[in-house]
PLY file of the C-alpha trace (Angstrom):
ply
format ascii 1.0
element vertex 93
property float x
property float y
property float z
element edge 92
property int vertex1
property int vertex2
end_header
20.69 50.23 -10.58
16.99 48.42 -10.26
16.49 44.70 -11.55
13.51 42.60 -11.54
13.31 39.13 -11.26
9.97 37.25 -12.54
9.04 33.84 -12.57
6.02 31.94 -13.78
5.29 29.13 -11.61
3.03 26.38 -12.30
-0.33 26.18 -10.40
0.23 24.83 -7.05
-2.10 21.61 -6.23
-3.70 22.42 -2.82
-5.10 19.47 -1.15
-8.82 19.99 0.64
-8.18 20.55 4.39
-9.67 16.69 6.38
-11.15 17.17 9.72
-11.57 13.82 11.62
-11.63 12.47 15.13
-9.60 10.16 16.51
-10.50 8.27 19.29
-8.12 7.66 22.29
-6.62 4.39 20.67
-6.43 6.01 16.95
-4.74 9.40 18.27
-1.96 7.28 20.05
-1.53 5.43 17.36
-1.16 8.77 15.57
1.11 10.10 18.60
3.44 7.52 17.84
3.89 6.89 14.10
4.80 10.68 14.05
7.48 10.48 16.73
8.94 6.96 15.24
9.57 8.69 11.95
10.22 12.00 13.46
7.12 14.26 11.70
4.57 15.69 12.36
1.11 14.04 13.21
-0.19 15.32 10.04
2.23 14.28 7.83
2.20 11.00 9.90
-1.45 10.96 8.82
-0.46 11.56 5.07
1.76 8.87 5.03
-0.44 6.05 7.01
-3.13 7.04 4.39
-1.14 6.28 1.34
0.51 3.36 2.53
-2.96 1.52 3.22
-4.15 2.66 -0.12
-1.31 0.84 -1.65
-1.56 -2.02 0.55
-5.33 -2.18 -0.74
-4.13 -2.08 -4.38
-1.59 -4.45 -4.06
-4.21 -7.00 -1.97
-6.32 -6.20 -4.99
-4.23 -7.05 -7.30
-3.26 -10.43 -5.57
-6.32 -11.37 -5.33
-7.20 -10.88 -9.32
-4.26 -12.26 -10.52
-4.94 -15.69 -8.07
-8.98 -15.61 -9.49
-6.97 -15.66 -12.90
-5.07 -18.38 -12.08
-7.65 -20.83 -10.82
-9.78 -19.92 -14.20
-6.91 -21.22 -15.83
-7.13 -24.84 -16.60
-3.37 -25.02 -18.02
-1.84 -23.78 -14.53
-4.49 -25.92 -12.45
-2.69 -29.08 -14.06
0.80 -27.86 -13.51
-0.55 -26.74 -10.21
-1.91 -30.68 -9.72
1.41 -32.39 -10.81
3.43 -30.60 -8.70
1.80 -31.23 -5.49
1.87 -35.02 -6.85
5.34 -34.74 -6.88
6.06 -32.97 -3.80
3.82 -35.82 -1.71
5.73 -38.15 -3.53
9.17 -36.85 -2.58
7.77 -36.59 0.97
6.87 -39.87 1.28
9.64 -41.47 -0.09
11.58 -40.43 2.45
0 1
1 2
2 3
3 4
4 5
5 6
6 7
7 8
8 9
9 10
10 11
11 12
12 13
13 14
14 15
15 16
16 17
17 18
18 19
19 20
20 21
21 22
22 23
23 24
24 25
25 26
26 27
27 28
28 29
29 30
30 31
31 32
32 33
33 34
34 35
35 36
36 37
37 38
38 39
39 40
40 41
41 42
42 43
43 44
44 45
45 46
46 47
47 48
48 49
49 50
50 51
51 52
52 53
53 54
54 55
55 56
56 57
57 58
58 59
59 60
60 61
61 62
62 63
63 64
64 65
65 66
66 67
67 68
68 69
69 70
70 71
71 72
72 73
73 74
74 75
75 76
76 77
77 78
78 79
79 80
80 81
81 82
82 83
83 84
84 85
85 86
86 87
87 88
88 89
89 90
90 91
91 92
């Protein structure tokens, strides 16, 4: 008795091969986020790019929402009283 199995399978991302050089003080770095985490140097090199391109978002986004916040006129008042209050409470001491 014969059976055949098929499966479609979606189309498999592949990501463009990077070539880069490290110098001495980038490959160590390298050398030892991969044996920290226990990978391999490429996949340590995966994971250090992603993390600084969230960092960079998140920085970005800091920094818009605090330009926000000093544009607004309401929060610059709050902003105003409260540190009025706080050197008040501080020097009543």
């Amino acid at each position: 008795m014969r059976s055949a199995f098929c499966a479609t399978l979606p189309p498999v991302k592949t990501a463009a091969p990077l070539s880069l050089r490290l110098g001495s003080e980038g490959l160590s770095a390298l050398n030892e986020i991969a044996r920290r985490r226990g990978i391999s140097r490429a996949e340590a090199a995966r994971q250090a790019i992603a993390e600084t391109a969230e960092r960079d978002r998140r920085r970005s986004g800091l920094a818009a929402e605090a330009r926000s916040l000093m544009e607004n006129e309401a929060y610059l008042a709050e902003a105003q009283d409260v540190a009025a209050l706080m050197e008040q409470l501080r020097g009543s001491r």
